[in-house]
N, C-alpha and C positions, 0 to 999 in steps of 0.2 A: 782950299778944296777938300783936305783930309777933313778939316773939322767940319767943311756940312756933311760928308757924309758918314760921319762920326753921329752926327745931329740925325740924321734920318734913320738910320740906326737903332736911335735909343730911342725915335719915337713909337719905331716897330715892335720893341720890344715892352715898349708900354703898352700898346695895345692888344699885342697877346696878353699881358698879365691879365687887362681889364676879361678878357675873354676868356681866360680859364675858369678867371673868378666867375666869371657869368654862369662860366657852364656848372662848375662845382656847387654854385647858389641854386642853379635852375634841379642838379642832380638832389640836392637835400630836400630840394621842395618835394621831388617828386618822390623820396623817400618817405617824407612826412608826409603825405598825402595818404602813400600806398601803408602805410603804421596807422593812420588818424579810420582809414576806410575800413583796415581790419580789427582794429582794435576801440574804435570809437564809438560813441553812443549808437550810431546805425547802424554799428558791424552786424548784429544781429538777424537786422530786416535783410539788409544785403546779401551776408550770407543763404536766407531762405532764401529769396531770390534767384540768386544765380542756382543751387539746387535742382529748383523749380524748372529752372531753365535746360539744365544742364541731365537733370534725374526726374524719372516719372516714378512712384508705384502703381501701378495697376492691376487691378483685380483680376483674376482664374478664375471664369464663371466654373462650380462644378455641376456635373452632367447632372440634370434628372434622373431619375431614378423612372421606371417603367411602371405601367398599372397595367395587368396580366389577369388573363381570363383563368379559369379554376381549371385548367388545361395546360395552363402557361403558353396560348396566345396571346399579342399583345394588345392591347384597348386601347392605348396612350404611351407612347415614347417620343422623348426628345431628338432631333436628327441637326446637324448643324446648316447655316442656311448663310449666304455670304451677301451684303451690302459692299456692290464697286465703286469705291472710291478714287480720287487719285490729289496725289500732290501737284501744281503745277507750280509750284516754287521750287520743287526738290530741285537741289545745288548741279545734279549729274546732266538738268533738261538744258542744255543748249537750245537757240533758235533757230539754227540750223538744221539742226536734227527733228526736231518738233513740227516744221514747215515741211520735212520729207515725207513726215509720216502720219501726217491730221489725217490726208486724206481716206488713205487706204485705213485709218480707225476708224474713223466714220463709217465706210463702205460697211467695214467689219460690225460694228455695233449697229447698223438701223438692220441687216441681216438678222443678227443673233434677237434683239430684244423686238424689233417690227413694231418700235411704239411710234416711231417717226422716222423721217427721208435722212438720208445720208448725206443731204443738202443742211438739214435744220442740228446733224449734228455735228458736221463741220463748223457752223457759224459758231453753233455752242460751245463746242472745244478752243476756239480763236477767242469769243469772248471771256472765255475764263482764266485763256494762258494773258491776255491782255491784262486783266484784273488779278494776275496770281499773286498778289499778297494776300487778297482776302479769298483764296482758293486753296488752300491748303490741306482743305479733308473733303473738297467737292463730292458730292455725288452724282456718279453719271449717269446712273438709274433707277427708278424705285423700284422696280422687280428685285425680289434676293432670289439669289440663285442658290442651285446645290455644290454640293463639291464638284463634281464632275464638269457640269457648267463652269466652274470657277479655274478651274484646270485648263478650258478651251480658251477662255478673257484673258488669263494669262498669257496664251502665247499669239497674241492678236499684236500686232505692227505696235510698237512705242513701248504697250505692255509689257513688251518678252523682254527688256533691255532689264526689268527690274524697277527696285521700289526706287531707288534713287538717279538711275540717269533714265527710268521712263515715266515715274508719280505714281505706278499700279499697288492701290492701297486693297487688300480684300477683308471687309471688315468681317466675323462669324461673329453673327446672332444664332440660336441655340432654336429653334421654333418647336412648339409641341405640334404633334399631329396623332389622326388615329387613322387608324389603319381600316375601320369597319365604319369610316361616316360618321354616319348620325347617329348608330346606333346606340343606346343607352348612354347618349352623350350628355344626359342630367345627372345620371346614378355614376356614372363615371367624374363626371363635375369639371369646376375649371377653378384658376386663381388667377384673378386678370390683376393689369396694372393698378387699379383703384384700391385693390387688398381686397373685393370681392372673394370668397371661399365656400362653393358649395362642392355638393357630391365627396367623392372619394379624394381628387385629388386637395379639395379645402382642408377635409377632417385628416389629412396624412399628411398637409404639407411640410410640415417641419421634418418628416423624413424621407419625403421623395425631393428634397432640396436639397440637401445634401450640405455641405460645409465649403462657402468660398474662400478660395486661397491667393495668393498675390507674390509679384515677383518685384524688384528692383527695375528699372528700363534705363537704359544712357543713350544719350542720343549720340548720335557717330558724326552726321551730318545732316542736314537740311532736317523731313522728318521721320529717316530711318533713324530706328532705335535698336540695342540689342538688350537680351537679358544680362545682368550681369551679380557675381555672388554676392549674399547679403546674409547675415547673421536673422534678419525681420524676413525674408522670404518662406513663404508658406505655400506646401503641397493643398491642390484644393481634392477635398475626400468623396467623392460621387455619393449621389443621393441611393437609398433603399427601394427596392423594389415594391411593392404592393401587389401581392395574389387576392383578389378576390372570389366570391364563391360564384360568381356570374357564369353561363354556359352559354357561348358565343349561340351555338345551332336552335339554343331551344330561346333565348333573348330574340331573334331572327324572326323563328314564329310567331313567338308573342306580340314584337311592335307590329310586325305585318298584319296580322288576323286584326288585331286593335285597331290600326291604322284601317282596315277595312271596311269596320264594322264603324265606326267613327262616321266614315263617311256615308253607308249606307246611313246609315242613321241621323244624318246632320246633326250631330252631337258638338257640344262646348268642350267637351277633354272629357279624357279615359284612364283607366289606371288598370294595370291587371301585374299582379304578382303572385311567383313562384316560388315555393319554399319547400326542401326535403323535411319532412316532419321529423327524422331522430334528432337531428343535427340542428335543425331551424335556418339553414343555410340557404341564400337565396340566387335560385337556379336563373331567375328572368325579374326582371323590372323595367318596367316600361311607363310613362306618361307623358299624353299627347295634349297639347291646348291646337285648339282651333285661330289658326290668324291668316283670315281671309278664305275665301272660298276654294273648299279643297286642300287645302296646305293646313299639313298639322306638326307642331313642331316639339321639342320637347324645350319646355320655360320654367316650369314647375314643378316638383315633384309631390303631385296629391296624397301620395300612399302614405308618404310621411308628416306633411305637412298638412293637410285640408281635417279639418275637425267638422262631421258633419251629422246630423241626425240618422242611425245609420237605416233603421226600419226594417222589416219583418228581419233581417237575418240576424238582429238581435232576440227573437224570439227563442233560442237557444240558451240563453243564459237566463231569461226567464223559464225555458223548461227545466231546466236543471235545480232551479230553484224553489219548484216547486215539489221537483221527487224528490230530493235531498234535505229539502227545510219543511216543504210547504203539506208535507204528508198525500200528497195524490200517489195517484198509480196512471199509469199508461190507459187503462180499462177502463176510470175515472169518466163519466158524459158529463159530456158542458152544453148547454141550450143553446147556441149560437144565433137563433131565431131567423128573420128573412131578412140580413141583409144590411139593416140598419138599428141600433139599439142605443138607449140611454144607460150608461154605465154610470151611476153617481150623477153628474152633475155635467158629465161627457158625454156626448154624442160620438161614437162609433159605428164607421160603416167598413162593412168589406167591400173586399174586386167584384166576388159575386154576388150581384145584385139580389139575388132570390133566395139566398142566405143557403145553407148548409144543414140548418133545424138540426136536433139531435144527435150529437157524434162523442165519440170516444177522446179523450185527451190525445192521444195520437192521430187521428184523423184530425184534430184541432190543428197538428203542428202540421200536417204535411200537405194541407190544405193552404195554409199560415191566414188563420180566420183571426181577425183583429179582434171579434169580439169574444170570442171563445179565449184570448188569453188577458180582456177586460176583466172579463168576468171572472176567472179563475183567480189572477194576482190580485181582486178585490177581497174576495172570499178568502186567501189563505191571510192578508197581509192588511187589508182597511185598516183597523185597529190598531194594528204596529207598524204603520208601510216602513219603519228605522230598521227592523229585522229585514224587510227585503232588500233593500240599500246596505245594507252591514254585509247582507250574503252575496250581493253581486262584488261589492269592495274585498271579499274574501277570495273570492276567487281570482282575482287579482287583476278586474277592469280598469281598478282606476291607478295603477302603476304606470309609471313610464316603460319605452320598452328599452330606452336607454341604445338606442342602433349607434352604427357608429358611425352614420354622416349627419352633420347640422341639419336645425331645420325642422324636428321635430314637435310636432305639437299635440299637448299634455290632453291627459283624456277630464270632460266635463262633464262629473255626473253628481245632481242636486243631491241634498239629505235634508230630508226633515226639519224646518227652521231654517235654513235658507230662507232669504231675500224673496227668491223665486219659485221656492217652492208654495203650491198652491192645492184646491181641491182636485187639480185635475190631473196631477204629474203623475203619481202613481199608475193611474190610469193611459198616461204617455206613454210611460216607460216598459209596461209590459207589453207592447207592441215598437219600442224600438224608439220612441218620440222622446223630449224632454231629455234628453242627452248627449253629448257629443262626443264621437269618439273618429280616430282616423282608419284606414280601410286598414291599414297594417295592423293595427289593433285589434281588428276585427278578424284577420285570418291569422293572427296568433294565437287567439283564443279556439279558433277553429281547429288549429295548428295541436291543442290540447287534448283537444277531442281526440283528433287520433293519434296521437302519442302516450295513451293509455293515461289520459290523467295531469301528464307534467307540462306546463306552460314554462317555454323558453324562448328567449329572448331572440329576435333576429340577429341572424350572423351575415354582414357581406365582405369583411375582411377576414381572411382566413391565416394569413400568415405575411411575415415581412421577410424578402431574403436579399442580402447580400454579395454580390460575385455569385451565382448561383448558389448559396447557400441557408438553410434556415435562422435567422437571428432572432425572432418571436412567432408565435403561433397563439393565436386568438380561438379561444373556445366560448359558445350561448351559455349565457346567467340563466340559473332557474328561477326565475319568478315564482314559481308556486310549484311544489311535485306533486301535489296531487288537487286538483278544482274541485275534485266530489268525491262520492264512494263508488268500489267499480260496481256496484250494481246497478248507480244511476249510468253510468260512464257507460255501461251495455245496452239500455235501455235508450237512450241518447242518439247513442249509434245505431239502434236499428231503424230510429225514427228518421234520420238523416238521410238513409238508405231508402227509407220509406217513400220521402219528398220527392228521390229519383224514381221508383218505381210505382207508384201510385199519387204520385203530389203536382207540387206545381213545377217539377222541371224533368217530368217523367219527357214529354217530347224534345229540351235542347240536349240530357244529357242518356238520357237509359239506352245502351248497345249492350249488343249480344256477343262484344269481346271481353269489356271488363267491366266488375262494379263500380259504381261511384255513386258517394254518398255528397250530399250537398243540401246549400238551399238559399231561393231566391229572396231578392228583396227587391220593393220597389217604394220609394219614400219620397212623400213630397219633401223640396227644399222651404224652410223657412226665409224670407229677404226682410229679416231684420222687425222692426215692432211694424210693419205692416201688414206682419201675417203672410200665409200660402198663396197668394192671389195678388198679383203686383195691378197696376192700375188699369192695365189694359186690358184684364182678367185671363192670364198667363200664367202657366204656373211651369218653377223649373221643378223636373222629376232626377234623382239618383238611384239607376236601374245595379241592382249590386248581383252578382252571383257566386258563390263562397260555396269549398268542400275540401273533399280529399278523396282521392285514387291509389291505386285501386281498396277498394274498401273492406275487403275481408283483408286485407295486408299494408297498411297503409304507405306509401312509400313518398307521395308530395302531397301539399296544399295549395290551393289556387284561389286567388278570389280576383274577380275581374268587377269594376266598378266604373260606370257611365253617366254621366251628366248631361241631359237634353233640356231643352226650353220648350214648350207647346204654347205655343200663342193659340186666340179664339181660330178655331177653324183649321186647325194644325191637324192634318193626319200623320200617322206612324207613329210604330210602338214606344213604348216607354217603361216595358214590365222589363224584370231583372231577369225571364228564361228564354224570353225573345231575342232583348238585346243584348245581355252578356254571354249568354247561353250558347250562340257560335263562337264567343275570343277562346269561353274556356275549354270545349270541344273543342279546337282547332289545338292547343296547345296538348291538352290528354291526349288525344290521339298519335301526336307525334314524336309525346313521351312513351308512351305505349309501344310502338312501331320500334323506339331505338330500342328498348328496353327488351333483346330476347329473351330473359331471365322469365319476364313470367308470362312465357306466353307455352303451352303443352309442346314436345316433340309429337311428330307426326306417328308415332310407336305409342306414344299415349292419346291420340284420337283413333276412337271407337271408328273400327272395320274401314279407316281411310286406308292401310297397308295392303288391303287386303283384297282392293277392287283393282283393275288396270286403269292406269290414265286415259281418258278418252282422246282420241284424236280427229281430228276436222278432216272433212275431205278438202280439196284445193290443188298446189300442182301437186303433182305426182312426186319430184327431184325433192321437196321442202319436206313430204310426206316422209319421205326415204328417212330424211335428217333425222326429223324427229324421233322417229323409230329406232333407231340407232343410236338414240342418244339415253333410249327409255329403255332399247334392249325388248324390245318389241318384234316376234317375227310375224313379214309382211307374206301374204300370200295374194298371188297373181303378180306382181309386182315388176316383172320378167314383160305381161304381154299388157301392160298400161299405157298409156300414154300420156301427151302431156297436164291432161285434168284426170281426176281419177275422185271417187266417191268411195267411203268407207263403210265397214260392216263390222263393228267387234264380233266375235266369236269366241269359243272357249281359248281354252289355255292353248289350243292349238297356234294362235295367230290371229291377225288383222287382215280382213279380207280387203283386196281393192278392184277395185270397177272401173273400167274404163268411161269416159264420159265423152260423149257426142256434140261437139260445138259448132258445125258447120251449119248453115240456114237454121236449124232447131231449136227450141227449147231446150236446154242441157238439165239433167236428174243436178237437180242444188243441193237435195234431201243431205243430212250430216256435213254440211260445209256450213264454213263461218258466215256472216252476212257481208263481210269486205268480197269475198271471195265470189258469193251467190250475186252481189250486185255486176260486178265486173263480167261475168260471164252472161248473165241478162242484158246489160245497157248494150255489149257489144253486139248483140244479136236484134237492137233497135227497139227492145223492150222495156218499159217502164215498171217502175217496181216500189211498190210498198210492202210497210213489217211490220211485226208487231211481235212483243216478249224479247226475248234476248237468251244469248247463248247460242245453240245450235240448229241447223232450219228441218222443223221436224214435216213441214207437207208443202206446197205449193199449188197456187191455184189452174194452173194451169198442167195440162202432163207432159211431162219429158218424152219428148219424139215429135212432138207437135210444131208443126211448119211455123216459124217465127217473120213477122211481119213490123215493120217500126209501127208505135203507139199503140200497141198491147199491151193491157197492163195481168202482174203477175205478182198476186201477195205472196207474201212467206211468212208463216206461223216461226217465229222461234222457240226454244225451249230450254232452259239452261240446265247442264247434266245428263241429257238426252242424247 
């Protein structure tokens, strides 16, 4: 008995042995395993691997940087903008918790985003927690939100618990916006995802981008992650600001007026720009393409971009050319004959049909007679037309202007021996044809004109700043200091002035506030080797209008340029003082208006100090106001009533009248016509005007029985 269990014993104890051994062989394998995994030909892979899994880098987008009006409003700033996402695998969502609270998320999101029932976002929520493995960065909506929005989604039922026991992922995308629309949203520019780069923001992007930086991430659980310290972690350094020289109020007027006259006009695109002549700093820019009826949008920037023949208002660099090279004088007749002439081998005709006959070389320009400047740049230049081409390249048309957004297109002008050049260019070219150039080209040179001589470069970036700080400042390249001698340069100028006051833009721009020198152009477009005339016998015209204000003092440049089509049978204008002639009016005048500086104090207009204000009859309580405000004394004013009529008198006072409103006719005489009508219509009288200002008679007499359908004129008078 001892010995079997002596036997059973020793077999127990064999099989522990075999069992330790098992375990001790299974523990080495598992050692050689975890040595072979870390140290093995794969360790490497493995190790990136688990990393991967374990650590993220991810990028610090840094902020854009701002594009700011010559004010320092802003044009373009970045704002952060939130994609909701969510985990529905995060480790914290129990099913329990998740089944309490779909519903009331739902309710909560088709309220907040109203893009569908709270029926259709329940299902969607259920089907996704279904599928959460491959749900792990879901989105629940394509709306981004703002922060503040993002603020309210967070504390919505399941959201509030957090990233890990509720899945609330808020992803920030960075979105540019502007603040002012549409406006100058070409000149201001974009960088899309393509690597697209026009305007301000393309030619600046490398410093309104700023420098992105990057952090370490570990992930803790499911897919919350935190930052964590890293020797490779990089602060991301905010992008630079951009000041432009752009003037939100007067860019405002400019697209508007443009945009107006566009339409008026059923114009293809527009272009008008503003520039302060010291500086060359560009106050407005604007350009509109037509795409579709009514809707003009900005696609293109012509001013820089569009290379085009530019017509008469090149005739300025032909006048220059001829007091400065070509030995004329102003006083100089040129035969312009009626209308129509053979110049060489060229046919030229003018706008007026019935020609001009006989005029002075300034009457030539301010008329802008295509044949009077044939025949002039034949006569000083036939023989050498290299010397006129030498002298327009001196003055420096055919330079780039070197701006400082892409896009820019080189100016095209023939010489002598060219390919293209022929009998007839010369003849082109003194009227504006055989050349190409862009409208900014054109009102640089203008640009010259009144800056006594020096052509400089446009400027629309003025400075880069930092945290509020200046880091660069951008000043205009001189192209040329001087185009001519100031004798031509005076000469020039008066003719310019001229154009406005006896020319062809004497009716869009000559007012009796400020001068302005300018001058129109109107030029067929050429469509390629098929000549002026496309097949349907249509031709497109560019109505251009180019100057400077005020002109005894120059202070900006403006040149406004239009594009129209006229098909057979087409009416409406297509002249450069018609149709540009209100953008550029509309914009002088409301630089004018800001501009107190030059407009006389009331101490310097002749005997205005010296008269009393007049003042209108109407009620009598309003009268009082006035008077009291002007420092005026009223006399009778005690026994008036509630209408009352006026009488200046000397320095003693304002005399007043009582006025009679009952069944009668009431005395209107010295009342405004708001006033005179209201007192008429109530007493059932009909009433017409004429003039404006003050009602100096009426046709009928004050005291006369008033009856409805009477009628009762009133002369006005303004200053009366």
């Amino acid at each position: 008995m001892a010995e079997q269990r002596s036997e059973i014993k020793r077999g127990i104890l064999v099989r522990v042995r075999w069992l330790y051994a098992l375990f001790f062989l299974v523990g080495v394998a598992i050692i050689a395993r975890i040595l072979y995994i870390q140290h093995g030909p794969e360790s490497a892979d493995l190790k990136r691997s688990a990393a991967r899994i374990t650590y993220e880098r991810r990028t610090l987008e840094a902020d854009r940087g701002d594009v700011l009006a010559v004010d320092g409003r802003i044009l373009a700033t970045s704002v952060p903008m939130f994609e909701i996402r969510m985990d529905f695998a995060a480790q914290g969502i129990v099913d329990s918790v998740f089944n309490r609270h779909v519903d009331s998320l739902a309710i909560c999101l088709s309220s907040f985003f109203g893009d569908r029932s709270s029926a259709a976002y329940r299902t969607m929520l259920r089907n996704m927690r279904q599928h959460k493995a491959s749900n792990r960065y879901a989105l629940i909506s394509p709306r981004r939100v703002n922060y503040l929005e993002q603020k309210t989604i967070s504390r919505f039922p399941l959201f509030r618990l957090g990233a890990n026991r509720g899945g609330f992922i808020p992803v920030q995308i960075n979105k540019r916006i502007y603040p002012h629309g549409s406006l100058a949203r070409r000149t201001i520019g974009i960088v899309n995802e393509d690597g697209v780069r026009v305007g301000v923001e393309g030619a600046f992007d490398h410093e309104l981008r700023g420098k992105d930086g990057n952090v370490l991430m570990q992930r803790v659980s499911g897919s919350f992650k935190v930052p964590v310290p890293d020797d490779d972690n990089v602060d991301p350094v905010d992008g630079i600001d951009v000041v432009t020289t752009l003037d939100v109020d007067i860019q405002d007027v400019a697209e508007t007026a443009l945009k107006r006259q566009l339409e008026l006009g059923d114009a293809d695109w527009g272009s008008v720009v503003l520039m302060e002549v010291g500086t060359g700093e560009i106050r407005a820019m604007s350009n509109l393409t037509r795409k579709g009826e009514g809707r003009y949008v900005e696609d293109f920037n012509y001013a820089v971009g569009m290379n085009l023949e530019p017509g008469s208002t090149f005739k300025l660099a032909s006048l220059i050319a001829l007091l400065d090279d070509g030995g004329m004088t102003l006083a100089d007749t040129v035969d312009t004959g009626h209308g129509t002439a053979m110049v060489g081998r060229t046919k030229v005709v003018d706008s007026h049909k019935e020609g001009y006959g006989k005029v002075s070389l300034r009457r030539v320009f301010e008329v802008s007679s295509n044949i009077g400047f044939a025949r002039t740049v034949n006569d000083a230049y036939a023989k050498d037309p290299k010397r006129f081409v030498d002298f327009i390249c001196k003055m420096g048309m055919d330079k780039p202007l070197g701006i400082q957004i892409p896009g820019e297109a080189l100016p095209q002008i023939k010489h002598p021996g060219d390919r293209w050049w022929d009998g007839m260019t010369l003849t082109m070219m003194s009227y504006g044809y055989a050349l190409r150039i862009t409208p900014m080209k054109t009102l640089t040179f203008y640009n010259a004109v009144a800056n006594d001589g020096k052509m400089v470069s446009p400027l629309l970036v003025k400075e880069l700043r930092q945290y509020g700080q200046t880091v660069r400042t951008f000043r205009p390249e001189v192209i040329n200091p001087s185009i001519c001698s100031k004798r031509t340069l005076a000469d020039v100028r008066d003719c310019l002035e001229g154009v406005v006051d006896e020319g062809t833009a004497r009716y869009a721009l000559k007012n009796p506030y400020y001068k302005v020198a300018g001058k129109t152009g109107t030029a067929q477009i050429a469509m390629g080797r098929g000549g002026y005339i496309d097949p349907y016998g249509g031709r497109h015209y560019l109505a251009t209008l180019v100057g400077y204000f005020p002109a005894d003092a120059p202070k900006y440049t403006c040149i406004v340029a239009i594009k129209t089509y006229h098909g057979p049978g087409r009416r409406g204008t297509y002249y450069g003082a018609s149709l540009a002639g209100p953008v550029f009016r509309a914009i002088a005048d409301r630089v004018y208006a800001r501009s107190t500086n030059w407009q006389p104090t009331l101490s310097e207009v002749k005997g205005q100090t010296d008269e009393r204000p007049l003042i209108k009859g109407g009620r009598t309580d309003e009268i009082r106001t006035v008077a009291g405000k002007l420092s005026i004394p009223l006399i009778g004013a005690k026994q008036a009533r509630d209408w009352s009529t006026v009488a200046d008198t000397d320095s003693s006072g304002v005399v007043l009248t009582p006025v009679d409103t009952d069944g009668v006719i009431p005395d209107v005489r010295g009342m405004g016509l708001k006033e005179a009508i209201y007192l008429l219509e109530k007493n059932g009288a009909t009433v017409t005007f004429s003039g404006q200002g003050r009602v100096v008679s009426q046709s009928v007499k004050p005291g006369a029985k008033a009856h409805r359908g009477m009628v009762v004129s009133l002369t006005l008078k303004a200053g009366e």
